[in-house]
C-alpha positions in Angstrom: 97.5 128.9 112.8 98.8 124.9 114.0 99.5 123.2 111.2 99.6 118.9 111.2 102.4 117.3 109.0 101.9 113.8 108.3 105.4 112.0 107.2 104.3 108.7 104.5 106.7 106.4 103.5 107.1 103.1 102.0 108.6 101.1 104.6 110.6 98.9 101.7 111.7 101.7 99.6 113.2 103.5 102.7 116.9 102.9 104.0 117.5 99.5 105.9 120.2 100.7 108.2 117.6 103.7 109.1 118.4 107.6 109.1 122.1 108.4 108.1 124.9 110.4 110.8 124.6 113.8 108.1 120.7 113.0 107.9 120.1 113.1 111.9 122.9 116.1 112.1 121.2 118.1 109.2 117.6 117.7 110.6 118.5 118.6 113.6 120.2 121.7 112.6 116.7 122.5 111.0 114.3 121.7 114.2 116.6 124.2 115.6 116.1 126.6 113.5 112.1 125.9 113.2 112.1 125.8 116.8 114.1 129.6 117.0 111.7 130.7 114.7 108.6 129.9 117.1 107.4 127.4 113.9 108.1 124.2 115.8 105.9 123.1 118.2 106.3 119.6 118.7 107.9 116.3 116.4 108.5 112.9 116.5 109.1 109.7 114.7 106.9 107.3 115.6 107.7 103.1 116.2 107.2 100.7 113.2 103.6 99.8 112.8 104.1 96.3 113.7 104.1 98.0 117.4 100.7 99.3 117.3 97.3 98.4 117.3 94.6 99.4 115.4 91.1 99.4 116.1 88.4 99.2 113.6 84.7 100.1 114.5 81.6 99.1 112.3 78.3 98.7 112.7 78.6 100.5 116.4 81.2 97.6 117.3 84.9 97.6 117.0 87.7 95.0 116.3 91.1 95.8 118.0 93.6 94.0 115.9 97.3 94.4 117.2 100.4 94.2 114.9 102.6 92.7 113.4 100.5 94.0 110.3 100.5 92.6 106.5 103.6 94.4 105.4 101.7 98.2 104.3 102.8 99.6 101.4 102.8 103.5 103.2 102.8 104.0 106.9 102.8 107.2 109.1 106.5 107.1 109.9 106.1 110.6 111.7 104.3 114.1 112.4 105.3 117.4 113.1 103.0 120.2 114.6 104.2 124.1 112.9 102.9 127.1 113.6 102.8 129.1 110.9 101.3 132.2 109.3 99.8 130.5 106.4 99.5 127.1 104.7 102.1 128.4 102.1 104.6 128.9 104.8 103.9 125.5 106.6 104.1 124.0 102.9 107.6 125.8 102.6 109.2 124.6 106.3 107.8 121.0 105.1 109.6 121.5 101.4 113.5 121.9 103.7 111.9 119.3 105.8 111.9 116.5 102.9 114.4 117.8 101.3 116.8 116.9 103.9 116.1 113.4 103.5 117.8 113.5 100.4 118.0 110.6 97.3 117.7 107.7 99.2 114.6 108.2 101.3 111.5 108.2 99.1 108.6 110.4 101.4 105.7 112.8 101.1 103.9 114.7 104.0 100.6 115.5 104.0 99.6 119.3 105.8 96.5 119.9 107.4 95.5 123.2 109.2 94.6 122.2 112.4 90.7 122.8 113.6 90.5 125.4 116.4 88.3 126.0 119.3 85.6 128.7 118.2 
């Protein structure tokens, strides 16, 4: 089963200099070993919402509205795709995932199975 991982974080609570030397090295050390296990099927960290767009439908008509954005208080800072046996074994590759990050980064992910063709 594909399971989606959602990475929230406050933008103000996390790191202003950005990810760490040990926090890149260790995390990478990890996607290696999620990715030799067959877990890993694709991740990324995406660009600071003032980047992006979004667009907003109602009423059968949409808005686009393109950033910079009022400062949001959580933002998708990144996703992961597993592939794992279970949701208690996608929820235990995320656990190492966070816990990497350490004290100073203050996250959550969210884990969704993934919807497959019947």
């Amino acid at each position: 089963m594909r399971y989606m991982m959602l990475l929230r974080l406050d933008p103000a609570k996390a790191p202003s200099d950005g990810p760490s030397e040990q926090l890149m090295t260790e995390m990478g050390v990890l996607l290696e070993e999620m990715t030799k296990a067959g877990v890993l099927l694709d991740t990324g960290g995406l660009r600071p919402v003032g980047s992006g767009a979004v667009i907003r439908q109602s009423g059968g008509k949409q808005t686009v509205l393109d950033g910079p954005f009022t400062e949001a208080k959580e933002v998708i800072g990144g996703y992961a795709m597993l592939q794992a046996k279970s949701l208690d074994e996608a929820v235990q590759w995320a656990s190492r995932f966070l816990a990497v990050h350490g004290d100073e980064w203050e996250i959550e992910t969210e884990i969704r199975q993934v919807e497959e063709p019947a």
